[in-house]
C-alpha positions in Angstrom: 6.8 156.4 -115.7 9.7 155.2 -118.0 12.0 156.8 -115.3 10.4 155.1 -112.2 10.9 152.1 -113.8 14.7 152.6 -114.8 15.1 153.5 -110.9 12.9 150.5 -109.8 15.1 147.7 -112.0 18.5 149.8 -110.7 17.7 149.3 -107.1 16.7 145.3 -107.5 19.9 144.8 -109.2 22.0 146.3 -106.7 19.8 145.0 -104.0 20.5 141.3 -105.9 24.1 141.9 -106.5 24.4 143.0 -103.0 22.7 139.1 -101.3 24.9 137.8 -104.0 27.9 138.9 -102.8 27.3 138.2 -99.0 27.1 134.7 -99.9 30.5 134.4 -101.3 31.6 136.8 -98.1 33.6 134.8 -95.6 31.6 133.7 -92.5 34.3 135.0 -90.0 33.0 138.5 -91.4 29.4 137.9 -88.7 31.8 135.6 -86.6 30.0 132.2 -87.5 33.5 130.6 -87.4 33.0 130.9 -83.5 30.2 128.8 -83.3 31.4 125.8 -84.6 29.3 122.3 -83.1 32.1 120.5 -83.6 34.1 121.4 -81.2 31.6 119.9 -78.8 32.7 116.6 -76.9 30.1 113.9 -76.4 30.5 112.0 -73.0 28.4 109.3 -72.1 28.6 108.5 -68.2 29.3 104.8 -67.1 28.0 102.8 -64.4 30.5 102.8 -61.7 31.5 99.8 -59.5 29.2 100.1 -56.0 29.7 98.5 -52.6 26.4 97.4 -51.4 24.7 100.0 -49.5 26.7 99.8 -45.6 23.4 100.7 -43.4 20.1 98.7 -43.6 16.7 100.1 -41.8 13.2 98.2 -42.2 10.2 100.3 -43.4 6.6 100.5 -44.1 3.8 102.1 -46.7 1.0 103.8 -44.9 -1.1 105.9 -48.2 -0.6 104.7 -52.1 -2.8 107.3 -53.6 0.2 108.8 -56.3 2.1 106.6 -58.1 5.3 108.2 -56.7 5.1 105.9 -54.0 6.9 103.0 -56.6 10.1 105.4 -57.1 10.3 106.0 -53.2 10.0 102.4 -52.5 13.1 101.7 -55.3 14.9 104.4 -54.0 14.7 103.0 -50.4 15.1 99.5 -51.1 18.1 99.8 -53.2 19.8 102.5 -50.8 19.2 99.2 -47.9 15.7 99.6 -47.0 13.8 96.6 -46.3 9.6 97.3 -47.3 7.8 95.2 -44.1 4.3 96.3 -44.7 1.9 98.7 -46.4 -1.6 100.2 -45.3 -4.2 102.1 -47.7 -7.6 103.6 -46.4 -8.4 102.6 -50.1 -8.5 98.4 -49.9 -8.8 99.3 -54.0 -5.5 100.8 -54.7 -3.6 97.7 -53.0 -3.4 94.5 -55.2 -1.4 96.6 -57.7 0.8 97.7 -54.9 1.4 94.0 -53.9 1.9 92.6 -57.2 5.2 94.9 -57.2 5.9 94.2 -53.8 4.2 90.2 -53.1 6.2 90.3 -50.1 5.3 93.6 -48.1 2.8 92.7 -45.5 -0.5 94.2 -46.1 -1.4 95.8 -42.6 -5.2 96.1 -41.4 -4.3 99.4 -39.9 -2.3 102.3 -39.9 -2.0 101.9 -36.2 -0.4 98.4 -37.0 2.7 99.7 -38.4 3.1 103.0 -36.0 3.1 100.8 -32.9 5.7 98.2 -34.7 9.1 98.9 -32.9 10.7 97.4 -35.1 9.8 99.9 -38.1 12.0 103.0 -38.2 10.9 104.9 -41.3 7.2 105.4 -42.8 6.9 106.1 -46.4 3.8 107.8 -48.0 2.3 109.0 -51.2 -1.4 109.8 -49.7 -3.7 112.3 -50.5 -1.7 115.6 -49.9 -3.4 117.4 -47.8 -3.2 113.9 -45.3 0.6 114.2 -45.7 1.4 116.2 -43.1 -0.9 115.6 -40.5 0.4 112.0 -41.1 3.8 112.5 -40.4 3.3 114.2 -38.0 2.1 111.0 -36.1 4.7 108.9 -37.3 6.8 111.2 -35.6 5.6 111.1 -32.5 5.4 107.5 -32.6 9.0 107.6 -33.0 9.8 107.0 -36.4 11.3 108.9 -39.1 9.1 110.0 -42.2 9.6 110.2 -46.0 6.4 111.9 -48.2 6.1 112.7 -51.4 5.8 116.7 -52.3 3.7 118.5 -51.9 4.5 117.4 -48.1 3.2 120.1 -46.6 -0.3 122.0 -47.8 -0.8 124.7 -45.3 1.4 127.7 -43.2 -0.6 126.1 -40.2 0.4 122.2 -41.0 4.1 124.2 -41.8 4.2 125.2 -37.9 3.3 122.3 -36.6 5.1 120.1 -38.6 7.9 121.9 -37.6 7.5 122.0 -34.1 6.9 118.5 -33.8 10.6 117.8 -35.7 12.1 120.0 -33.5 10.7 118.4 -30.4 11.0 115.0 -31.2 14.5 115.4 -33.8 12.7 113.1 -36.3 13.3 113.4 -39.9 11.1 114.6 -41.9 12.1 113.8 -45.9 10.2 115.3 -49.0 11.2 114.0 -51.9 11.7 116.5 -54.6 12.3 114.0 -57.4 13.0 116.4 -60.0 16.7 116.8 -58.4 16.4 113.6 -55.9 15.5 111.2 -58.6 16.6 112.5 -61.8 20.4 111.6 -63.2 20.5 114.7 -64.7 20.3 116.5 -61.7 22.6 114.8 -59.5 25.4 115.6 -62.2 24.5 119.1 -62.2 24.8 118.6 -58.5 28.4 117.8 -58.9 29.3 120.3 -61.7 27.9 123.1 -59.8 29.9 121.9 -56.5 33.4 121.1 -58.5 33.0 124.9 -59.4 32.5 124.4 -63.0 30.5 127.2 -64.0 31.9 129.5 -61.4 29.4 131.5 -58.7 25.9 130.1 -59.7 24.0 133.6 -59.7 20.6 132.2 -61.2 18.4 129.5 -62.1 15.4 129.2 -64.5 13.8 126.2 -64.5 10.5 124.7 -66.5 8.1 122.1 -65.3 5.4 121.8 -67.7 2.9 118.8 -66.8 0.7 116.6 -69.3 -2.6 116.5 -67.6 -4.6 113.3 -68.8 -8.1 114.3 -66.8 -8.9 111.0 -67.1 -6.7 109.7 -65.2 -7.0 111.8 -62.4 -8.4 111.5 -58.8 -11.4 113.6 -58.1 -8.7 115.0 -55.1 -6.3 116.5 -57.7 -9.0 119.3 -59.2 -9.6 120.5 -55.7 -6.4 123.3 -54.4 -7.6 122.2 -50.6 -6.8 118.9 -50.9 -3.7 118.9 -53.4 -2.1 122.2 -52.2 -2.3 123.7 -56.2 0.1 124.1 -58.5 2.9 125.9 -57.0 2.6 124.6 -53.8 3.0 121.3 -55.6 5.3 121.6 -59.0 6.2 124.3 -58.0 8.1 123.0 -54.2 10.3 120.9 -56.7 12.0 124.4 -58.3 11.9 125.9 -55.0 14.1 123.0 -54.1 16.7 122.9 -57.1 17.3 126.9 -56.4 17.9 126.4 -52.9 20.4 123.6 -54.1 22.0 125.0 -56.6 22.7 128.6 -55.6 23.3 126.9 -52.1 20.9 129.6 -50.2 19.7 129.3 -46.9 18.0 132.5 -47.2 15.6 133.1 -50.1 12.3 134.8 -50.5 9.9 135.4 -53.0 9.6 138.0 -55.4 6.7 137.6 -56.8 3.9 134.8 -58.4 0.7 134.2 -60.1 -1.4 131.9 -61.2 -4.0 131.3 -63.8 -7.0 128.9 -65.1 -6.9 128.7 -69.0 -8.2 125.9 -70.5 -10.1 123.6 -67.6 -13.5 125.9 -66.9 -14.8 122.9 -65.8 -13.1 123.3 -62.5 -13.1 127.1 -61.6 -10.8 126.5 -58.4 -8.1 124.7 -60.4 -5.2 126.4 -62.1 -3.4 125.0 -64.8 -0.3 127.9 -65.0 1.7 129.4 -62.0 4.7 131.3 -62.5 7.1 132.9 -59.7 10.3 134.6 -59.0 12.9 133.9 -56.0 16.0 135.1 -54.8 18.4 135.1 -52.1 21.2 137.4 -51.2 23.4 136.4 -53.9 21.2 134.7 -56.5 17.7 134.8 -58.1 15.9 132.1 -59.7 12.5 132.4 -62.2 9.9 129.0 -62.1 7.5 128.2 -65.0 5.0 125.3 -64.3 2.2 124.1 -66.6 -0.2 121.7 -67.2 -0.3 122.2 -71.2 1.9 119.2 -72.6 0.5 118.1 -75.4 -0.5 114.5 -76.6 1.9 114.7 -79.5 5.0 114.4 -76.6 6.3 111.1 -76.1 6.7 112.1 -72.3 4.5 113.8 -69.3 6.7 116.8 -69.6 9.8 118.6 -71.3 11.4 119.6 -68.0 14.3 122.0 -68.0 16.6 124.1 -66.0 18.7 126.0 -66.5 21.7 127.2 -64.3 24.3 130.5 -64.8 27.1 131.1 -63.2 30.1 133.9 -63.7 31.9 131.2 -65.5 29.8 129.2 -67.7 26.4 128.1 -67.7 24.3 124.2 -67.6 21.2 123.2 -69.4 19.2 120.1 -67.8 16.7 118.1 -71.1 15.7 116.2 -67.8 13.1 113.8 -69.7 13.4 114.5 -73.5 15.5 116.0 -76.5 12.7 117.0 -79.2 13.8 116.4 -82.5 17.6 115.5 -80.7 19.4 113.0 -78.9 17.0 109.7 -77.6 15.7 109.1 -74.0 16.5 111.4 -71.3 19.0 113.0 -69.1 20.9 115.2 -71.1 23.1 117.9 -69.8 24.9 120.4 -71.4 28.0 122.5 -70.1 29.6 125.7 -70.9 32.3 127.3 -69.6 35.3 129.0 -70.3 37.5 126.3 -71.6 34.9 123.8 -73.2 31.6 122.6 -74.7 30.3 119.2 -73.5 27.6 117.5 -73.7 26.5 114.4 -70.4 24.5 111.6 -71.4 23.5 111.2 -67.4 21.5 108.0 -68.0 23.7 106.2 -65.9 24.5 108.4 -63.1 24.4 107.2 -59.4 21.5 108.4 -57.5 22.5 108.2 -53.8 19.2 110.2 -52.0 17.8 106.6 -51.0 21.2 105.2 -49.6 21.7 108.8 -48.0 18.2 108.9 -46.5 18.8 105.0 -44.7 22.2 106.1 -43.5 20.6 109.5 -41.8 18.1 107.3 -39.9 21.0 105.0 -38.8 23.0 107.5 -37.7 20.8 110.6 -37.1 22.7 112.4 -39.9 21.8 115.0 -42.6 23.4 114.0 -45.6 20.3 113.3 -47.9 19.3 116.7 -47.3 19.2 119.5 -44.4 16.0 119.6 -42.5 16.4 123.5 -42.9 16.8 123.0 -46.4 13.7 120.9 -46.6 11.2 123.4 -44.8 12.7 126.3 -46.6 11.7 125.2 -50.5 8.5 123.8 -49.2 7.9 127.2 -46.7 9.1 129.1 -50.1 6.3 127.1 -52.6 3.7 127.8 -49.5 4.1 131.4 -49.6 4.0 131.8 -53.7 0.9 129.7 -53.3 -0.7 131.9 -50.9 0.2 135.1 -52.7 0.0 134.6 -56.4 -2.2 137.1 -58.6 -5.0 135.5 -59.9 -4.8 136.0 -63.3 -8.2 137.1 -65.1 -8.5 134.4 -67.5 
């Protein structure tokens, strides 16, 4: 026993002695001196001097049912849209549109503004699943159409959608606001252009989604009418791969979806996850309704982008327990660390968008490019594993 216990107190003190002395050791010994935060500049992007927008076009509302509809409007009217009118099929939903916008005509039908010549682009945030069908006759009443994602529910809304732009050489604009709207983004844009991190070979973004059931439409429990979660978060990440890795191939890999905390609505699911890739790059998509309360924000959005020379992170909407507010980047590469406060960055997809439909242009964002993310969330949709949850 007496022995035991002289080998027991031997190997504590040498274990002891031995944390002791890798305090004292220098830190270049586990190469800590290579991580040094210091070294990381702090930029804070400025407003920059803007000539008014060059192109004006007038434009109208027809469906209010997401509140998306108030950043399309903004986008619009400070790219050099002009809001004429606005129809809802719900009268209920309008006063709190016109009490934003006193001076948008509210039109008695939806007929009123598609046979007004003098309107050249229809804006909408209805019910998804009336998205498409929608656009499709405000393109064949001539005009060009902007909807909110999901835009397009259904491979057999896809093909007609489709060949109704091709016949009548309409535009037909989804607004992916998590690139299109979002600071953040649009600098990442520009990084990833400039060559900054080098080849971009793969993208991993986040999109989790603070649910609030009480605040939601009896519509948005039902896959039918709202297209379901990867068809609808999930088009957004379709759409920054496409952009980032600059595809215009891509397919997916695989996806799958689950149900696992809302039993109350057995058709709904609350998690979807998916892979993509194209001939040179591959891109992984998380999506979530499981924010909690405790966030002072809808969602911690992310992405992530790698390329052969460096590497950006995207805090889209919120730093926990960091820097205030949103739209933070972060760049690596070979030469530097930086950090982007984006706050301030230039969005241009509104002034784009106006200027296309003046002069029959692409700039805001390829039609192919469009179809693609959307034909890309369609198709995870449709053949996700149900998880067994």
């Amino acid at each position: 026993m007496e022995s035991n216990r002289r080998n027991f107190l031997r190997h504590s003190f040498a274990s002891a002695t031995g944390l002791a002395a890798a305090t004292i050791l220098p830190t270049e010994l586990f190469g800590y001196s290579h991580y040094n935060m210091d070294r990381m500049e702090e930029i804070v992007l400025q407003p920059q001097d803007r000539p008014a927008p060059k192109y004006s076009i007038r434009f109208s509302v027809i469906g209010i049912n997401h509140n998306h509809i108030y950043g399309m409007v903004e986008a619009l009217t400070k790219g050099g849209g002009q809001l004429v009118s606005v129809y809802s099929r719900e009268p209920e939903l309008v006063p709190d549109f016109s009490k934003r916008y006193p001076n948008a005509k509210v039109a008695k039908s939806e007929a009123e503004i598609l046979e007004d010549k003098s309107i050249q682009l229809v804006a909408s945030a209805a019910v998804p699943v009336d998205r498409a069908p929608l656009g499709i006759r405000v393109m064949l009443a001539g005009k060009d159409y902007m909807t909110d994602k999901p835009g397009i529910l259904t491979f057999e809304q896809f093909k007609e959608v489709k060949k109704v732009q091709k016949k009548t050489n309409r535009i037909y604009s989804i607004v992916y606001s998590e690139r299109l709207s979002n600071p953040a983004s649009v600098k990442a844009g520009e990084l990833v252009l400039s060559g900054a991190i080098g080849k971009v070979v793969q993208t991993l973004g986040i999109g989790p989604h603070r649910i609030a059931p009480k605040s939601r439409p009896d519509w948005f429990w039902e896959p039918e009418k709202a297209g379901g979660i990867l068809c609808d978060i999930g088009s957004h990440q379709c759409d920054q791969f496409l952009f980032y890795t600059q595809s215009k191939q891509a397919e997916l890999s695989y996806s799958q979806i689950g149900n696992f905390n809302n039993p109350k609505y057995p058709h709904y699911c609350d998690f979807g996850d998916m892979s993509v890739r194209s001939p040179h790059a591959t891109g992984y998509i998380r999506i979530d309704w499981f924010t909690p309360d405790g966030l002072d924000m809808w969602g911690d959005g992310r992405m992530f982008i790698l390329g052969t020379e460096g590497y950006i992170e995207m805090r889209k909407y919120i730093d926990i327990a960091g820097r205030k507010g949103g739209n933070h980047l972060f760049l690596v590469n070979q030469k530097e660390t930086k950090y982007f406060d984006c706050s301030q960055v230039h969005m241009p997809y509104g002034e784009q968008l106006v200027s296309d439909v003046v002069n029959r242009t692409q700039t805001a964002m390829s039609q192919d490019h469009c179809f693609l993310a959307t034909e890309l969330a369609l198709t995870a949709q449709k053949r996700a594993f149900k998880l067994n949850v």
